[in-house]
C-alpha positions in Angstrom: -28.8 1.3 16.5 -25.3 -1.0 16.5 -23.8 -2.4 13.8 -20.7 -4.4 14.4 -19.1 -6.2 11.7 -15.5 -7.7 10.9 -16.2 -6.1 7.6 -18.8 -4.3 5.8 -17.8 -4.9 2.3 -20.7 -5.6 0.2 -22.9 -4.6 3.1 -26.1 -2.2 1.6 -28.3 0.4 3.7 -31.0 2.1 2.7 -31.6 4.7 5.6 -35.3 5.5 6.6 -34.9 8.4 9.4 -31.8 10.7 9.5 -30.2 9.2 13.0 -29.6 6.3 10.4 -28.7 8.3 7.7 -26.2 10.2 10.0 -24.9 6.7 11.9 -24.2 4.5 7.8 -22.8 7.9 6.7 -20.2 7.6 9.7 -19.3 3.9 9.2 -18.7 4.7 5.3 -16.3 7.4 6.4 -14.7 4.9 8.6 -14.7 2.5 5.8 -11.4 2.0 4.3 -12.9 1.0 0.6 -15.2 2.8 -2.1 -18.8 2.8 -1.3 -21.3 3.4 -3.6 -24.3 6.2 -2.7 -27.6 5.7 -4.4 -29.1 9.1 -5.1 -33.2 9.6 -5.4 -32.9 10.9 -8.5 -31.6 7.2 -9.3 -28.0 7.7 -10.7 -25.2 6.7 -8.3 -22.1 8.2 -7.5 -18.9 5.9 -6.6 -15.7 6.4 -4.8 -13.4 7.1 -1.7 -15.9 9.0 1.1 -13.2 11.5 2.3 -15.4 13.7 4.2 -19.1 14.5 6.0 -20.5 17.4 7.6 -23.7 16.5 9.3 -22.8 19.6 11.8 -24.3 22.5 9.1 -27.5 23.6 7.5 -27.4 21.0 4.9 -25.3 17.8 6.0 -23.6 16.8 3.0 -20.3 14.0 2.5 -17.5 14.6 0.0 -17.2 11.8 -2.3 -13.1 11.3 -4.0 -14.6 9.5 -7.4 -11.7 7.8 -9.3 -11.5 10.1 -12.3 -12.0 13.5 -10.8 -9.8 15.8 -9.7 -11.7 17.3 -6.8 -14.3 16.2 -4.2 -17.8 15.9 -5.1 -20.1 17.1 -2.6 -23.4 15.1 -2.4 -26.3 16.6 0.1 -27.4 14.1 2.5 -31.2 15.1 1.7 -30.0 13.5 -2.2 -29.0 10.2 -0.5 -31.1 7.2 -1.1 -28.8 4.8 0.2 -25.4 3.8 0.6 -23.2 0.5 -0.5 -20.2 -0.6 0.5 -19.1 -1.8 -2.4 -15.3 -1.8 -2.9 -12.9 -4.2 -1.1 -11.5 -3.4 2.3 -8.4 -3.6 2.4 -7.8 -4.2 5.9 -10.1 -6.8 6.1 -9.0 -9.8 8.6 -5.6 -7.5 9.2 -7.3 -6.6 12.9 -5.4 -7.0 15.7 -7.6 -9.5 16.7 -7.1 -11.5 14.1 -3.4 -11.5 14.1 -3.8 -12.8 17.3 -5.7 -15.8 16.2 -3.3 -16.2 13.4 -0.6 -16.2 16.5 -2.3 -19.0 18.4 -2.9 -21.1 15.5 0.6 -21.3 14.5 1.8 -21.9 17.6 -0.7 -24.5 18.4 0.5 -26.4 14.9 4.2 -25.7 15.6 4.9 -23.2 12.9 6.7 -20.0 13.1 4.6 -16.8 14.4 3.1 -15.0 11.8 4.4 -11.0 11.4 2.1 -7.8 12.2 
C-alpha cells in the first residue's frame, strides 16, 4: 500500500490488517504535527508520536500528550485508528515547493524567495 501526500493533516485511517496498522503508525511518526489515535475502548489519546516499536512482542508507539510529563505508551492491539489531526508545520516548506516559489518569482520579475 502507497500513500503519497504533500501533507496528511487532517487525513484519518482506520487500519483493518496489521501491515496497515504497522505502515499509518510509520507515517504518524514521520508526521511533524499531533495526531490523534482512536482506541477500541472508544476514548482517544492526543499528542506528539515520539516513538513506535513494532519490532517486540507487543508493538506499541509512545505518545508525548501536551500536559504530561512522560510518554504514554499505547499497545498497537488498543489502536482503532489514527488521525492526523494537528497542523504540520512544514507543510508547503518542501524543497519542491521552494522551487516553484523560485520559478514563479522569477517568471513575474520579483526577487527570489529565501529557503
Amino acid at each position: 500500500m502507497t500513500m503519497k501526500f504533500e501533507s496528511l493533516e487532517g487525513f484519518v485511517h482506520e487500519p483493518h490488517t496489521p501491515d496497515e496498522l504497522a505502515h499509518v503508525v510509520e507515517l504518524a511518526f514521520d508526521y511533524r504535527g499531533d495526531v490523534t489515535i482512536a482506541l477500541r475502548d472508544g476514548t482517544e489519546r492526543m499528542g506528539y508520536l515520539s516513538n513506535r516499536r513494532a519490532d517486540v512482542a507487543e508493538p506499541f508507539v509512545e505518545l508525548l500528550e501536551p500536559a504530561a510529563a512522560d510518554p504514554v505508551t499505547v499497545r498497537y492491539a488498543e489502536i482503532r485508528a489514527i488521525r492526523f489531526s494537528g497542523r504540520d508545520p512544514a507543510a508547503g516548506n518542501s524543497y519542491a515547493a521552494w522551487l516553484q516559489r523560485k520559478a514563479a518569482a522569477k517568471a513575474a520579475g520579483e526577487p527570489v524567495p529565501q529557503r
